[in-house]
N, C-alpha and C positions, 0 to 999 in steps of 0.2 A: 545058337542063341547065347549073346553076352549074359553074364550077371553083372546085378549093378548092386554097390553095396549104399545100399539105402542109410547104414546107420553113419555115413559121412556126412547125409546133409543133415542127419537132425542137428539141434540146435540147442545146446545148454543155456538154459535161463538162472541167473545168479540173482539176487536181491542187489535192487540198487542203490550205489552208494549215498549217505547221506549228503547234501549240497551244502557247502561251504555258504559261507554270508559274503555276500562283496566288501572286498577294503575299501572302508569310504578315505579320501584325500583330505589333505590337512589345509585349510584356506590359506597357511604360512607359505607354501608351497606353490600351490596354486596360482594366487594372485598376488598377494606381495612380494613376493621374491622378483618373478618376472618384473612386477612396478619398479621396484628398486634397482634391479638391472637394466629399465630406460630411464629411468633418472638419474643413474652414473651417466648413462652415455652423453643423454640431453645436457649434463652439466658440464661433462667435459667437450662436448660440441661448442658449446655458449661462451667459454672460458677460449679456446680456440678462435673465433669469430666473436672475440670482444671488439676487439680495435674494427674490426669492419663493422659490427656492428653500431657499438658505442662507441666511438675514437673521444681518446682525449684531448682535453684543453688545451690547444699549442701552447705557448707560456714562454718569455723570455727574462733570464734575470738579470741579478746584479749581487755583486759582492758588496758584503759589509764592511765599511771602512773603518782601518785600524790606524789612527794618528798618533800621537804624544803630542800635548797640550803645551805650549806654552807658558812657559815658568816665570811668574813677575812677582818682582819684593813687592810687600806689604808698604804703599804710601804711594806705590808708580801710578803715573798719567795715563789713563784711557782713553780719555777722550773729553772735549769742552763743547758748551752748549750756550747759547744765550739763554737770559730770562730778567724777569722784572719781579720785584721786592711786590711784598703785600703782605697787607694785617695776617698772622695766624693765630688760628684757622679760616678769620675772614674779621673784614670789617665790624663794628656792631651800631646798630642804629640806634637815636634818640629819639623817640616820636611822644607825640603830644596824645596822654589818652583821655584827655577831653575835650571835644571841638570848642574852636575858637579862633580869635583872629589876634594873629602875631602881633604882639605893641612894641616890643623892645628888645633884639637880639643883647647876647653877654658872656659873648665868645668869639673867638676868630680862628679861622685855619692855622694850624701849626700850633696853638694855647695848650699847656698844662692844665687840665681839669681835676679837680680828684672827685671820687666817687658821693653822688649827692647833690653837687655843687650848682648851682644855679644857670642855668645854660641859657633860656629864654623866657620871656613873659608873656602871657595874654592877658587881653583887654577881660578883668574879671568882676565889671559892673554887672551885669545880670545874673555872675556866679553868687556875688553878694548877696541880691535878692534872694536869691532862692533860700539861702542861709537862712534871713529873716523871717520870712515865708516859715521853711520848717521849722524855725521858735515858735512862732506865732501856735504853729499849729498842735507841738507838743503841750504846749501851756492849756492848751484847750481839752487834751486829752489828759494830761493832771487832773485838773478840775473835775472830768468826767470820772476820774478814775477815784476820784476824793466822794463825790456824791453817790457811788457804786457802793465804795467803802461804808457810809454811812448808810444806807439803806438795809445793807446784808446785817449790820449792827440790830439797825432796828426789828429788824425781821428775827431774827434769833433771839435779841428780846422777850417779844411775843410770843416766841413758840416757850420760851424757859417760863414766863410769867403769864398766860392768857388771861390778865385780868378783863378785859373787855366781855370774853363768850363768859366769865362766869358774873357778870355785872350781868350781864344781859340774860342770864341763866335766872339768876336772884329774883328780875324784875318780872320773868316770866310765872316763877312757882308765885311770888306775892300778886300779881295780879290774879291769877287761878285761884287763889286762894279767897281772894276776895270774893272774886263771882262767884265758889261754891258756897261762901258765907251768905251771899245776896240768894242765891238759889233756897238756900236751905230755913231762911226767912220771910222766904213769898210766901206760905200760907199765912202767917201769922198775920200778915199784910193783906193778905185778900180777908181775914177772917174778921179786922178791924175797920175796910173799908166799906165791907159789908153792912159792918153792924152801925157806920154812919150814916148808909144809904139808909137802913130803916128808923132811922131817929129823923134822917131831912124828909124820910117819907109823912112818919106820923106828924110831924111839927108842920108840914106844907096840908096834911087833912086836916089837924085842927083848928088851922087858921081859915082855911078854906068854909068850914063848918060854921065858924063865928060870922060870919059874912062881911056886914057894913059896919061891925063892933070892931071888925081889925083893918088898920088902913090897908089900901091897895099896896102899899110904898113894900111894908111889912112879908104880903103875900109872893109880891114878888120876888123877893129878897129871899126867901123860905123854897119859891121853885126853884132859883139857882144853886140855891144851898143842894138840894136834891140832884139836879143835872151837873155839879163837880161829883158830887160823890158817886154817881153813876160812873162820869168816866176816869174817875180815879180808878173806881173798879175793877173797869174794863182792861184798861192799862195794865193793872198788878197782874189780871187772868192771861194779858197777851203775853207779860213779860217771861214767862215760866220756858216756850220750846228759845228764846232768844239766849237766854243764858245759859240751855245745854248746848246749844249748838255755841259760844263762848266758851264754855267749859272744855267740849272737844278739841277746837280750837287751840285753847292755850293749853291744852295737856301735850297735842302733839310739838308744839313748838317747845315748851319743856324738854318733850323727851328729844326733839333734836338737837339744840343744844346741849345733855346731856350727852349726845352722841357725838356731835363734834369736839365741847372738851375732853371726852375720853379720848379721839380719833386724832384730832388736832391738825385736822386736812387745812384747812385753811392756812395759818400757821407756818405747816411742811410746804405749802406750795410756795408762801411767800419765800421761804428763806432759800428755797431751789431758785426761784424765777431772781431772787439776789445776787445768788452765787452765779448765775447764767450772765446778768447784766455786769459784776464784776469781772468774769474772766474777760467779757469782749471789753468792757472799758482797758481790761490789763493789755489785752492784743491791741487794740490801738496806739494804746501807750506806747507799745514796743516799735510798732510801725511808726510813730511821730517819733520816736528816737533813733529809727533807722533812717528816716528821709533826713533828718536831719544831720547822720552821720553821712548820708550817701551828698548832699548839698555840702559840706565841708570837705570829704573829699574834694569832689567837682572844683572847687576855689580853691584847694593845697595844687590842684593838677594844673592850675592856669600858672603855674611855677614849672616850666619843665627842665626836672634834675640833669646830671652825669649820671648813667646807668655804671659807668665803672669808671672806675681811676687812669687816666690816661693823655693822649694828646687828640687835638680835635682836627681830622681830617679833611671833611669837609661840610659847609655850611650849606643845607639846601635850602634851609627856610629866610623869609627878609620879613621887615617891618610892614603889616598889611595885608601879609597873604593869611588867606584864611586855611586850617586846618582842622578835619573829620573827625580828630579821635579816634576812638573805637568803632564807629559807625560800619558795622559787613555791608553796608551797598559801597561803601567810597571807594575809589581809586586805589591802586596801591602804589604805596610811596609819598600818598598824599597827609599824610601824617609825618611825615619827617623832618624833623629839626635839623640834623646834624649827623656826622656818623661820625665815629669814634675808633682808636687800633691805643692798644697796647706798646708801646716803643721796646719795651724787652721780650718780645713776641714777633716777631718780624721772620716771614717765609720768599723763597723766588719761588714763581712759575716758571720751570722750565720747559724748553719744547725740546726735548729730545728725539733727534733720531729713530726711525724704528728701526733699524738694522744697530743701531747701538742702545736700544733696549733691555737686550738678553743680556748685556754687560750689568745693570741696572740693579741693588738689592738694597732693599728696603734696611734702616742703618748705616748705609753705606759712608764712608767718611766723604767729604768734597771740600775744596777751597773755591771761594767766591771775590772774585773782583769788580771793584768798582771805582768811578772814579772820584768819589766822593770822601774813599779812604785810601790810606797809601797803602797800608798794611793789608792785606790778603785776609779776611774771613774765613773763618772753618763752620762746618755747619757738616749735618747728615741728611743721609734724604729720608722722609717720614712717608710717603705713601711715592703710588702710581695709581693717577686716575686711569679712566675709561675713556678719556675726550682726545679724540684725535683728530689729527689735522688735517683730510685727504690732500686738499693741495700742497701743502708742506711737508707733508711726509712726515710728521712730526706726532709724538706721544705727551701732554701732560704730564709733568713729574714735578711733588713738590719738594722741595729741598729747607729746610729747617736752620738756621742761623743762631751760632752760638756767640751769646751776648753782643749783642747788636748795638757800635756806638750809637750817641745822640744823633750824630748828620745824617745818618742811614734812614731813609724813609721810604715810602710808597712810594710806589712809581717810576725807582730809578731804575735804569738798567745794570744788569750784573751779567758778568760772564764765571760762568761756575765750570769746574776743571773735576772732573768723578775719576778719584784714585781707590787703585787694588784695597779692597776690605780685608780686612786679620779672616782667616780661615783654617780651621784645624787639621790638620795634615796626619801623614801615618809616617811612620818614621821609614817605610818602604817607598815614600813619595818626597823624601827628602834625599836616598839617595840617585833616585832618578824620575826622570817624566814621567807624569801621572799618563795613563793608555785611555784613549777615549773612541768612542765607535760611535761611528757616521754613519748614516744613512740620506737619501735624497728624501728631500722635504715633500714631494710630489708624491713620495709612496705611505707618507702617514695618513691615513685615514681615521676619521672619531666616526665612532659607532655610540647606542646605548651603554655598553661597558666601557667606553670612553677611546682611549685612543689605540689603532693597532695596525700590524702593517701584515701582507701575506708571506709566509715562509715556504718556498720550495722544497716539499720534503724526498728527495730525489730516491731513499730507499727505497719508499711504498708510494712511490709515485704520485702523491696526492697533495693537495694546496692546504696550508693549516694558517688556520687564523689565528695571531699571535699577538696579545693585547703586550701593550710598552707603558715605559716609564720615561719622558721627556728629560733629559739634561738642559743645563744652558748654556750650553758652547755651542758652536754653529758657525756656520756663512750662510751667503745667501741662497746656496742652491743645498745645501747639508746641514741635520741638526744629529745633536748629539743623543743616542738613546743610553739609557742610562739604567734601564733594569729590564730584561723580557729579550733579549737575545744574548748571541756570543760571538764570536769570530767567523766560525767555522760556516755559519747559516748563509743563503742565497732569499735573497727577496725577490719577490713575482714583480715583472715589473710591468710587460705587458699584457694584455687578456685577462687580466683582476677584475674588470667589471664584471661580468657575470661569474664569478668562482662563490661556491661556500665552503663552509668547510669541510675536509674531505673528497672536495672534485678530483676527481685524476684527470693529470695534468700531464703533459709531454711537451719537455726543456727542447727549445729549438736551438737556445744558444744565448748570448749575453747580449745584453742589451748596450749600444754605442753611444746612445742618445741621452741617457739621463744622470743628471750626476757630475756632468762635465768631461767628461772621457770614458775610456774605454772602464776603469774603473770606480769611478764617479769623481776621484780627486786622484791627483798627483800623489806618488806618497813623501815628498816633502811637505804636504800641506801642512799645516797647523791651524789649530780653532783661535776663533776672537775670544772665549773665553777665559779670563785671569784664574790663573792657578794661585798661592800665597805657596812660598816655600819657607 
């Protein structure tokens, strides 16, 4: 029989070890890191699969042109232009500013007028009236204004002197006074009428008593005696509530005239309601001395002056025609007399060329011919309108004449000859040609910051919008830019319609088409611009 050692399978039991905590993870680690390692890749995916995905703007250019200008002395010929003489800066009209009807012209085309001078007459029979008329009517408001004056006199008078309320005041307390006398004397009066009623009494009983010993003649004579003194009586006892209700009466009318000469209303109203009829007689006044100025006018204007010193160009009005005035419904033009020009003021209208425009500067020197004088005119040009010619091709330009003989007038024609203007120079452009850069007139574009063309930025491959500065040299397919690029730059020339700035764009190649050749100009070209050396 085996042994088996049992104390190999027991089993030591140890305490068990304390359990650690889990390491929690750092969310850096985690999930952003990884993030940020597929966003490198996705960026450098999308940078790889740009052109497939976003391809640039095909784009063809053109070189900027580098010429030298053209070097012309100061006084040289550019170029002649017709045009026709006229008033400067314009005609001036003579019109009639008060209607009427022409009686007597006093003037003729071609006259020396001097400023003032009597040019025409209207018929000023009804201007005269009106003259009268407004005398008539002043005179009237004198008058008016004279019986104003004397009124307010009056009235202030009475308020300085109120003799009247205290007349009337006086007449009030002495009557009051009376009737308190008359009141305060009634008994005495009823006491004496009484005492005759009882003497007609007893003298009417003792006659009566006597009988047929007193005649009848007697008795009767004795009852009347008695029947006055009755209504004498009666009379003095009525008269007592009459004369207080008198007395009240004239007490309040006292005290109201004491009240108004203290107040002195009446008085104050007058001399107000004076001064009110005064001022309006004065405003009348002034208006009858305004119609009256305004009707003198009206008959000095049936004289229509020279507005200025001058010669008379042409006559529109004749004997008979009627003329508006100032009237805003009439015609225009229907006022007009005469029109007038200054002889030492004298301009040509020229129609200049536009392609000989850009030669054009305001001061500019010019000689003008005519055949009215032998000698050659000098003059400058003073503006350039706006008005151009489309069928002629042509630009407005006025040109200014200095001291203009007498035979020189409106209307004639003149040929003017626009020479090189004085121009300040650098002394690096004295000893050689000024450099001018060309570009095709087809690639300048005006935007809201005004004008600009695209520049091919071929490092960073992207279209840059490039605002400019115009020169004025040029031809007709090239103008001069003159501040906002340089030599070295390429212009977009095709596919700029839809570019902004910063498009990436991909140079196919040069452009053959625009500009005149391969590089838009010859490089002999030269500009039509005058330089002054």
């Amino acid at each position: 029989m085996s042994h088996v050692d049992l104390s190999q399978l027991a089993v030591t039991r140890q305490p068990a070890a304390t359990a650690k905590p889990p390491v929690r993870r750092r969310w850096g680690t985690r999930y952003i890191a990884p993030v940020a390692i597929l966003a490198a890749f996705g960026a450098l995916f999308a940078a790889a699969m740009r052109d497939t995905l976003l391809p640039a703007q095909a784009v063809t250019v053109v070189p900027v042109i580098v010429t030298r200008a053209e070097i012309q002395q100061e006084g040289t010929p550019l170029f002649q232009a017709a045009g026709w003489i006229e008033p400067q800066p314009s005609a001036v009209t003579a019109s009639a500013l008060a209607s009427g009807v022409v009686e007597q012209m006093l003037v003729v085309e071609g006259q020396l007028v001097q400023k003032g001078e009597p040019i025409a007459k209207l018929n000023d029979a009804d201007a005269k009236l009106m003259v009268q008329q407004a005398d008539a009517k002043l005179r009237l408001a004198e008058a008016d204004l004279q019986s104003a004056q004397a009124s307010l006199t009056a009235a202030q008078s009475t308020l300085a002197n109120p003799n009247e309320l205290r007349v009337a005041l006086a007449d009030a307390e002495s009557l009051l006074a009376e009737t308190q006398l008359g009141l305060g004397n009634l008994p005495f009066a009823i006491e004496s009428a009484t005492s005759r009623q009882q003497l007609a009494a007893e003298n009417l009983a003792r006659k009566e008593q006597a009988g047929d010993a007193v005649a009848g003649r007697v008795t009767r004579e004795a009852a009347a005696e008695l029947a006055a003194t009755k209504s004498a009586l009666g009379e003095l006892q009525s008269r007592g509530p009459k004369l207080r209700e008198q007395i009240d009466a004239l007490g309040r009318k006292r005290d109201a005239l004491r009240q108004q000469l203290e107040l002195m209303t009446e008085p104050k109203r007058a001399v107000a309601a004076a001064e009110a009829s005064l001022a309006a007689a004065k405003a009348r006044h002034e208006q009858a001395h305004l119609e009256v100025d305004a009707a003198q006018l009206n008959l000095d204007r049936m004289t229509v002056a020279a507005p200025i010193s001058g010669r008379i160009l042409t006559v529109d009005a004749r004997p008979g025609k009627r003329l508006s005035g100032l009237d805003p419904l009439s015609e225009q033009n229907s006022s007009a007399v005469a029109s007038m020009y200054n002889p030492a003021k004298l301009q040509v209208r020229v129609d200049v060329r536009l392609e000989d425009v850009p030669q054009v500067q305001i001061g500019q020197p010019v000689t003008i011919e005519t055949a009215a004088s032998r000698q050659p005119l000098t003059g400058k040009v003073l503006w350039l309108t706006t008005r151009a010619d489309i069928q002629k091709n042509t630009l407005q330009v006025k040109v200014g004449i200095d001291n203009p003989p007498a035979v020189i007038t409106p209307e004639m024609l003149g040929k003017v000859t626009f020479v090189a203007p004085p121009q300040p120079v650098t002394d690096q452009q004295e000893m050689a040609d000024a450099l001018r850069l060309l570009v095709p007139r087809q690639l300048v574009q005006e935007g809201d910051g005004g004008k600009f063309v695209w520049i091919a930025d071929a490092t960073n491959g992207v279209a840059r919008r490039t605002p400019v500065e115009l020169g004025k040299a040029g031809t007709d397919q090239l103008v001069e830019v003159a501040a906002g690029i340089d030599p070295t730059m390429k212009l977009v020339a095709t596919g700029r319609e839809s570019l902004t700035d910063g498009t990436r764009i991909r140079i196919v190649g040069n452009d053959q088409n625009i500009g005149g050749g391969p590089a838009g100009m010859s490089p002999t070209a030269r500009t039509t611009s005058p330089v002054v050396q």
